[in-house]
N, C-alpha and C positions, 0 to 999 in steps of 0.2 A: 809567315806561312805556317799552316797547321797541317798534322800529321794524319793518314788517316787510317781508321782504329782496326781495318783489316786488313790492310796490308802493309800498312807503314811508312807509304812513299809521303815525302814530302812536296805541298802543289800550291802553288798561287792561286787554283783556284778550286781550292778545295771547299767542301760546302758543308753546313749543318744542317739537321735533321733533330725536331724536339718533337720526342714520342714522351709521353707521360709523364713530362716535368724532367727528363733527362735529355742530354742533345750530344747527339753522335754524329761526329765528325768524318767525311768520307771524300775520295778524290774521286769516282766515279759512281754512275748508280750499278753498276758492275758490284763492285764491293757493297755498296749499301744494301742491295739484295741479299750479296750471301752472309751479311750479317742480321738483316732484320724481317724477311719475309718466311710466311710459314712456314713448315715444309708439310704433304701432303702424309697424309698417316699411313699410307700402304706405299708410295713407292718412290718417297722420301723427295723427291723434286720440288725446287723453291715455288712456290704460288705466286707469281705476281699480274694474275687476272682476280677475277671474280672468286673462284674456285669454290668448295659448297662446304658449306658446314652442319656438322651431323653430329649426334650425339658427344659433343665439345671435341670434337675431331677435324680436321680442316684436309681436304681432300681436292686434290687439280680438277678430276674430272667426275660424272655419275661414275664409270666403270671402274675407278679407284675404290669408290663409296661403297660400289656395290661388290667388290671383291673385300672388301672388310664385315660384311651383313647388312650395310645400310642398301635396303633394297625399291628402297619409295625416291628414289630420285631419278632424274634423267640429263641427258648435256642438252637437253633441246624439245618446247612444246610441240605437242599434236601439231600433225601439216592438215589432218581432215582429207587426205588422200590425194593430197598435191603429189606428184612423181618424185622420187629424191633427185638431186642433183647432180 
C-alpha cells in the first residue's frame, strides 16, 4: 500500500499520477487536485476546468481575468441575439 503525498493516508487503492517525468502518488482526486491543479491568479481557487490563460497567468473564469487587466476575454461566445437563458 502507498501513502499519499497530501494527506498521508495509507489506501489499497491509492493511484499515481506521472507529470513531467515525476509521479505523484494520491488516495483520491480530492487530494490530487489540491496538490497539482492551478490556482486561479485573482482569487486563488483550484482550476480543474478549462480555465483561460493570460499573460502566463491561469485564471477560472473571463471575470477573474478581467479583474486582473486581462480585458479581451469572455466565459462564453457571441449568441447573435439569441435571449439568455
Amino acid at each position: 500500500m502507498k501513502n499519499c503525498e497530501c494527506c498521508g493516508n495509507t489506501y489499497d487503492k491509492a493511484f499515481e499520477l506521472k507529470i513531467g517525468g515525476t509521479t505523484h502518488i494520491f488516495d483520491s482526486f480530492q487530494c490530487a487536485i489540491q496538490v497539482l491543479a492551478p490556482r486561479c491568479a485573482h482569487c486563488k481557487v483550484p482550476i480543474i476546468g478549462h480555465g483561460i490563460e493570460a499573460r502566463d497567468q491561469y485564471f477560472c473564469c473571463a471575470h477573474c481575468a478581467r479583474k486582473s487587466g486581462v480585458d479581451d476575454v469572455q466565459d462564453r461566445a457571441p449568441d447573435h441575439g439569441s435571449s439568455p437563458p
